[in-house]
MDTraj code that builds the backbone (N, CA, C; nanometers):
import mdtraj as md
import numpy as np

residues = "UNK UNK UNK UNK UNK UNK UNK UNK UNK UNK UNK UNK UNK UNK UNK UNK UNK UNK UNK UNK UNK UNK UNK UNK UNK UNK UNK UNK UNK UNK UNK UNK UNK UNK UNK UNK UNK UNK UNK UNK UNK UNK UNK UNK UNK UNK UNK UNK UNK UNK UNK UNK UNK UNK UNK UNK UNK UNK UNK UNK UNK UNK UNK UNK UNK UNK UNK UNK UNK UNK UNK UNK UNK UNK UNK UNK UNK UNK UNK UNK UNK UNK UNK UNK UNK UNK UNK UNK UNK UNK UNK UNK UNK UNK UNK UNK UNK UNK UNK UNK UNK UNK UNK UNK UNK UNK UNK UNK UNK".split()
xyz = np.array([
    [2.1050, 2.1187, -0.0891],
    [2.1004, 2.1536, 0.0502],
    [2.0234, 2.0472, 0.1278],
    [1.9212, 2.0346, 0.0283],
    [1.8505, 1.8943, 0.1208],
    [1.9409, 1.7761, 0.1882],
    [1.9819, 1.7316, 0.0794],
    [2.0669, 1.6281, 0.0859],
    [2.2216, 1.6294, 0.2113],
    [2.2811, 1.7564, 0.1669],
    [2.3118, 1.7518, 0.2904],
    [2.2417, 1.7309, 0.4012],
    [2.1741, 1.7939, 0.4532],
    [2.0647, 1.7928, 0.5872],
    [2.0656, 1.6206, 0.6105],
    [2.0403, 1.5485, 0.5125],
    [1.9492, 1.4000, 0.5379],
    [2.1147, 1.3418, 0.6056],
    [2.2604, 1.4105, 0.5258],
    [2.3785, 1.3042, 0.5654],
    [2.4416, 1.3846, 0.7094],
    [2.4060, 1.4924, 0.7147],
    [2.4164, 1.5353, 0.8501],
    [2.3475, 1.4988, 0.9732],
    [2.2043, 1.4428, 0.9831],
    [2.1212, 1.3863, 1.0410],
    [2.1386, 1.2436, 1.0447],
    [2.2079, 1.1683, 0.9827],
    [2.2537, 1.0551, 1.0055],
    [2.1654, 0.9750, 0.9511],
    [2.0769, 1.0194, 0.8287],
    [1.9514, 0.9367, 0.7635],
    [2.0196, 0.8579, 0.6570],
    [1.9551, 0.7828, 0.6243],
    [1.9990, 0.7061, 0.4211],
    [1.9316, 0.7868, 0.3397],
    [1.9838, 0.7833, 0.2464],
    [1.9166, 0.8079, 0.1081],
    [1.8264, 0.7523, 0.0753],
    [1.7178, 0.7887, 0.0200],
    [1.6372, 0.7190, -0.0099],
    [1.5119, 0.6460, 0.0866],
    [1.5351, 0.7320, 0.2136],
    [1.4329, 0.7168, 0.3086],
    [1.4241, 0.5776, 0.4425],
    [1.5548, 0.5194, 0.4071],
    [1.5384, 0.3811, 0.4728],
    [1.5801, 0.4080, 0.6009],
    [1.5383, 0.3015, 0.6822],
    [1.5152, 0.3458, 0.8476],
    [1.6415, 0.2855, 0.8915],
    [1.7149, 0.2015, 0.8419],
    [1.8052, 0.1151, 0.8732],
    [1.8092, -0.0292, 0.8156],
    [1.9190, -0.1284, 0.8525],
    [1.9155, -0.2410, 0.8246],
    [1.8216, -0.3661, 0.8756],
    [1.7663, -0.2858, 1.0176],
    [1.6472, -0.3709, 1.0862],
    [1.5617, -0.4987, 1.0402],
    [1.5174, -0.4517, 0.9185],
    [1.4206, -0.5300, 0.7995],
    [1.4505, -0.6403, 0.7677],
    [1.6039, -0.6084, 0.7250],
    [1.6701, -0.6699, 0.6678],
    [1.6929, -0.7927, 0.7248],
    [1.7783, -0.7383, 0.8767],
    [1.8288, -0.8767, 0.9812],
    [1.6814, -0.9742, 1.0427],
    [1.5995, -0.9281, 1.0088],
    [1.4567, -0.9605, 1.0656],
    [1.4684, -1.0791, 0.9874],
    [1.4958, -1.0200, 0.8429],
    [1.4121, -1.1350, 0.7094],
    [1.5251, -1.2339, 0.6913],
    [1.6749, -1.2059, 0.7473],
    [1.7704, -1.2850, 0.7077],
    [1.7278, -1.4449, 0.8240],
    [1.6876, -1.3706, 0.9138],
    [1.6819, -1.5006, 1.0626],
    [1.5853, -1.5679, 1.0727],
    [1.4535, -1.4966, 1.0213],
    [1.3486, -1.6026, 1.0231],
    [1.3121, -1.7004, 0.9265],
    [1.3887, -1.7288, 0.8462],
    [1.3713, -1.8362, 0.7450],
    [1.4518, -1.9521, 0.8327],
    [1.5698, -1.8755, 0.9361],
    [1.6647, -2.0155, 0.9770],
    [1.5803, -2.0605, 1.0927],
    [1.5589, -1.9388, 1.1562],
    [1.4325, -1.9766, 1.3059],
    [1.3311, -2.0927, 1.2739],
    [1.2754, -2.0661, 1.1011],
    [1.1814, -2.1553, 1.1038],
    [1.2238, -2.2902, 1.0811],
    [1.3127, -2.2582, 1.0209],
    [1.3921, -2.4029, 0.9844],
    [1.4109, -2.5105, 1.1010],
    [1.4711, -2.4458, 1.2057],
    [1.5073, -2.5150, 1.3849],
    [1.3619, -2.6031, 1.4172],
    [1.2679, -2.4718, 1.4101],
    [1.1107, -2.4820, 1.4461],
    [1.0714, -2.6070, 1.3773],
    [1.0757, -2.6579, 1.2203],
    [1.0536, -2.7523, 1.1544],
    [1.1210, -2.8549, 1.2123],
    [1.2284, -2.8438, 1.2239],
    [1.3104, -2.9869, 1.2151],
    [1.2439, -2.9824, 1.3911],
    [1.2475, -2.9389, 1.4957],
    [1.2117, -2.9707, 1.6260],
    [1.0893, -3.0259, 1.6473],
    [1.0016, -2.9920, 1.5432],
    [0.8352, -3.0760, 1.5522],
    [0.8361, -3.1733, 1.4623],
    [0.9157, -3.1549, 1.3683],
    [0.9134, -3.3166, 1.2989],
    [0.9887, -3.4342, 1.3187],
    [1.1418, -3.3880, 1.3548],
    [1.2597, -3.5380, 1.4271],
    [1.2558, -3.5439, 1.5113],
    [1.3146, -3.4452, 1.6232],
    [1.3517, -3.3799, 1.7100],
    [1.2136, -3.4441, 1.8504],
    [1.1476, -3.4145, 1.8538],
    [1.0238, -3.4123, 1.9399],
    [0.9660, -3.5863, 1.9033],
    [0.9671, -3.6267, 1.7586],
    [0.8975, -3.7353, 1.8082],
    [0.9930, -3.8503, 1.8404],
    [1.1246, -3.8042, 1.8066],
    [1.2268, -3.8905, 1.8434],
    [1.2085, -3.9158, 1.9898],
    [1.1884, -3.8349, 2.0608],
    [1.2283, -3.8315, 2.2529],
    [1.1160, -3.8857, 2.2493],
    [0.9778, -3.8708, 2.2025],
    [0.8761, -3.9800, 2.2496],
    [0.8703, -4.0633, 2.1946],
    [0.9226, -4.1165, 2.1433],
    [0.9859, -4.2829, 2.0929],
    [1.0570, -4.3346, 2.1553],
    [1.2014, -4.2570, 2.2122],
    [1.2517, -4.2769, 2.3019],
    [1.1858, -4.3372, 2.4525],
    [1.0695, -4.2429, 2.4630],
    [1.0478, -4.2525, 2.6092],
    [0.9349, -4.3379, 2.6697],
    [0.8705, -4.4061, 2.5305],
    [0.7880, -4.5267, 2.5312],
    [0.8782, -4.6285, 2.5236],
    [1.0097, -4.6575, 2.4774],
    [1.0478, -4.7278, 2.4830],
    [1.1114, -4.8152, 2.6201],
    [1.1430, -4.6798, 2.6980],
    [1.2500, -4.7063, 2.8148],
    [1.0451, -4.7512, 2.9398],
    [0.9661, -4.7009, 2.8864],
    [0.8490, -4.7601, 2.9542],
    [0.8080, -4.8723, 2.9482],
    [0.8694, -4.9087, 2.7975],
    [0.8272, -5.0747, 2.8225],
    [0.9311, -5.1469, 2.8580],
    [1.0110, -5.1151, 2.8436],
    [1.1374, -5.2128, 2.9194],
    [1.1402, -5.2002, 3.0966],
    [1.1055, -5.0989, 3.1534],
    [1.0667, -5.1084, 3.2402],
    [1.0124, -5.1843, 3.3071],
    [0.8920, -5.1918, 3.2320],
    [0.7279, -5.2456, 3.2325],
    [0.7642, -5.3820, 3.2196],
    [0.8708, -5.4767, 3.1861],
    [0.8613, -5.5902, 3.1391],
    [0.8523, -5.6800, 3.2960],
    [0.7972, -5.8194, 3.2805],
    [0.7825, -5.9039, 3.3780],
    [0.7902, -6.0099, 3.3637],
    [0.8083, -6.0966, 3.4292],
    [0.8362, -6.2630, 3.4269],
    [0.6538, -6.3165, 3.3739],
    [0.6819, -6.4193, 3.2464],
    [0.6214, -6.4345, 3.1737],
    [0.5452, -6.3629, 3.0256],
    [0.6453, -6.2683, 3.0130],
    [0.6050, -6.1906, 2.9035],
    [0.6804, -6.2615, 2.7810],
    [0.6179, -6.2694, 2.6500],
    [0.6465, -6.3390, 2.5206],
    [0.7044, -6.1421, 2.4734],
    [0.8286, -6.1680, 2.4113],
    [0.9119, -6.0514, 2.3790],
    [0.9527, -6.1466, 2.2604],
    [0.9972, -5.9999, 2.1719],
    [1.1091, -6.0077, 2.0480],
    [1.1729, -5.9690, 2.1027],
    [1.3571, -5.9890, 2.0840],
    [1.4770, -5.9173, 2.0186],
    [1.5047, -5.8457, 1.9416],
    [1.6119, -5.7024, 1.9749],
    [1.6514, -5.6400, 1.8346],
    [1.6551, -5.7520, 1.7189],
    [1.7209, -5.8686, 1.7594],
    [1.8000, -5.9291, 1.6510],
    [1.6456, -6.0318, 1.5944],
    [1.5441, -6.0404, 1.6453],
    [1.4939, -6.0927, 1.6090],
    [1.4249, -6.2428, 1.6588],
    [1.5010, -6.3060, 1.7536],
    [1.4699, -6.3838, 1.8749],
    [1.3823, -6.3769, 1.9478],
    [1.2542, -6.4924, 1.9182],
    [1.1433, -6.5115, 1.9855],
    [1.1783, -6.5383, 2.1380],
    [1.1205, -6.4968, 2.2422],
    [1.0900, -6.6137, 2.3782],
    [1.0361, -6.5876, 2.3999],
    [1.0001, -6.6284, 2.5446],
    [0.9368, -6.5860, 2.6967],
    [1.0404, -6.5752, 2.8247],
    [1.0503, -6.4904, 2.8971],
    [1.0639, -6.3849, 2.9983],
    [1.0609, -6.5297, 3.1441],
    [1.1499, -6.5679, 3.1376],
    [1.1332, -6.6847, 3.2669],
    [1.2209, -6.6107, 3.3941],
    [1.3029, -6.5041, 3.3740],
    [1.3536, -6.4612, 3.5358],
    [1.4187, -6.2894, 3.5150],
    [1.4026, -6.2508, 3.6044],
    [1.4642, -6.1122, 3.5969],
    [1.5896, -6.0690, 3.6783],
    [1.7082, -6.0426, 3.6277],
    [1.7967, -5.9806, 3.7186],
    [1.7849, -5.8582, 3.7022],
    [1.7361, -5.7789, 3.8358],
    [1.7983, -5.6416, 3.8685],
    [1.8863, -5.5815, 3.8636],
    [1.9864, -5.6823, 3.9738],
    [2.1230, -5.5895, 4.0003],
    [2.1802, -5.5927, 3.8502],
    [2.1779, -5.6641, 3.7817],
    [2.2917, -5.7074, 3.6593],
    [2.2070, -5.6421, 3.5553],
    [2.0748, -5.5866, 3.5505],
    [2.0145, -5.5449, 3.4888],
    [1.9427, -5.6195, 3.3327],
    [1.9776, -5.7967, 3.3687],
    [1.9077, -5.8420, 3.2610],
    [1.8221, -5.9338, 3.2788],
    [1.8049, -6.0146, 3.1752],
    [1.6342, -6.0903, 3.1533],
    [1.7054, -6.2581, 3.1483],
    [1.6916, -6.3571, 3.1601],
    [1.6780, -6.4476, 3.1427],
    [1.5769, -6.5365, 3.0381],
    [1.6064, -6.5577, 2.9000],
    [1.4392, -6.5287, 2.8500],
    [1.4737, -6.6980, 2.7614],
    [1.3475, -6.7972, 2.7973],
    [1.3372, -6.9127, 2.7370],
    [1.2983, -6.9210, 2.5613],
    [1.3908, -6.9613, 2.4897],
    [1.3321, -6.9414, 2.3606],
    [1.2876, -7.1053, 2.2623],
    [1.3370, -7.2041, 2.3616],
    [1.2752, -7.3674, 2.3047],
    [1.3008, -7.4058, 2.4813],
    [1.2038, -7.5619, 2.4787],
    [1.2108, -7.6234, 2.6039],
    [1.3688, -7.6458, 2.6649],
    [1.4769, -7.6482, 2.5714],
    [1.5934, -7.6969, 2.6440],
    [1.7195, -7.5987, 2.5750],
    [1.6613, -7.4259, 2.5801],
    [1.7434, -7.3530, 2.5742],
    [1.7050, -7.2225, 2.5985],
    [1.7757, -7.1378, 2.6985],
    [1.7865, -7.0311, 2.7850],
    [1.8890, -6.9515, 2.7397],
    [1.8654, -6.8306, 2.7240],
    [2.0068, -6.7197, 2.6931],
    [1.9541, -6.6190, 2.8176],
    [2.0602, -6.5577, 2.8464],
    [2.0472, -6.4033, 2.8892],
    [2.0680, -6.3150, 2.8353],
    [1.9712, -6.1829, 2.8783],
    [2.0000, -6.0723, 2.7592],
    [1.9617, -5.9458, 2.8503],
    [2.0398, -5.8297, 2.7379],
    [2.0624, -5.7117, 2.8165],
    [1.8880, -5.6696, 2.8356],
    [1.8277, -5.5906, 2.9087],
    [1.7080, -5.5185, 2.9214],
    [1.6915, -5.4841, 2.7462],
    [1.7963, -5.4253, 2.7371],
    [1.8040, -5.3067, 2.6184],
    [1.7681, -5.3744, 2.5124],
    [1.8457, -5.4773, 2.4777],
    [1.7891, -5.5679, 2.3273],
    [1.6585, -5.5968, 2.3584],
    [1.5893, -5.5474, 2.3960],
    [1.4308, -5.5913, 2.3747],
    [1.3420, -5.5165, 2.2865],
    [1.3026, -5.5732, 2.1447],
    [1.2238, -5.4749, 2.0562],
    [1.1177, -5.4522, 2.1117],
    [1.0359, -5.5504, 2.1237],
    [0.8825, -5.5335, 2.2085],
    [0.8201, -5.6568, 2.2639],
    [0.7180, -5.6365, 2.3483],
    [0.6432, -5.7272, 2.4257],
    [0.5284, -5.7432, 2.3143],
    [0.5161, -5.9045, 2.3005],
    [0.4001, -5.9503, 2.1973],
    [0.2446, -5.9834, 2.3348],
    [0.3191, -6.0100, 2.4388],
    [0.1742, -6.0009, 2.5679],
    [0.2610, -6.1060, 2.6592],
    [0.1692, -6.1702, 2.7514],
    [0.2023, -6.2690, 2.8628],
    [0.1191, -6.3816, 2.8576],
    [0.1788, -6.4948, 2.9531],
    [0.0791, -6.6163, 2.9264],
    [-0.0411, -6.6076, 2.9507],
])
top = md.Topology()
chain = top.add_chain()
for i, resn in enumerate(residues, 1):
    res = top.add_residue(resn, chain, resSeq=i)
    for name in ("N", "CA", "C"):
        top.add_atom(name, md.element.get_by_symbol(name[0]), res)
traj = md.Trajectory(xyz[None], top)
């Protein structure tokens, strides 16, 4: 008679409240997972990112820069509109280059 009562009342057997527990414990292992990967790639990637686009910014006529590729100079003119650098790398040779290929600023004269 009990038992009826518990499947008429719409209870489980065995006392359980529902699946609640369950869906709780299935999601927070993935929640944490998101949480991990967002404080460890995720986050310091964009501030890597966003020091980067500061120093390219930041750059000015007479600054000693590397290249992605590896190309020493110095920083002899800036185009705006065209968005690139003019950068001296021996006394009797000049390239132009995008903003973007710039690994980093080593300082200025």
């Amino acid at each position: 008679m009990h038992t009826l009562m518990l499947i008429a009342m719409g209870a489980q057997p065995g006392g359980g409240t529902g699946s609640g527990g369950s869906t709780l414990g299935m999601w927070l292992p993935i929640v944490m997972i998101f949480a991990i990967m967002y404080f460890l790639i995720f986050r310091p990637q964009a501030k890597k990112q966003k020091q980067q686009k500061m120093m390219i910014d930041s750059l000015k006529k007479g600054d000693k820069i590397v290249t992605i590729g590896g190309i020493f100079g110095q920083i002899v003119a800036i185009k705006e509109k065209e968005g690139t650098l003019l950068v001296k790398i021996s006394d009797n040779t000049k390239v132009e280059l995008a903003r973007s290929s710039i690994a980093k600023v080593l300082g200025s004269e």
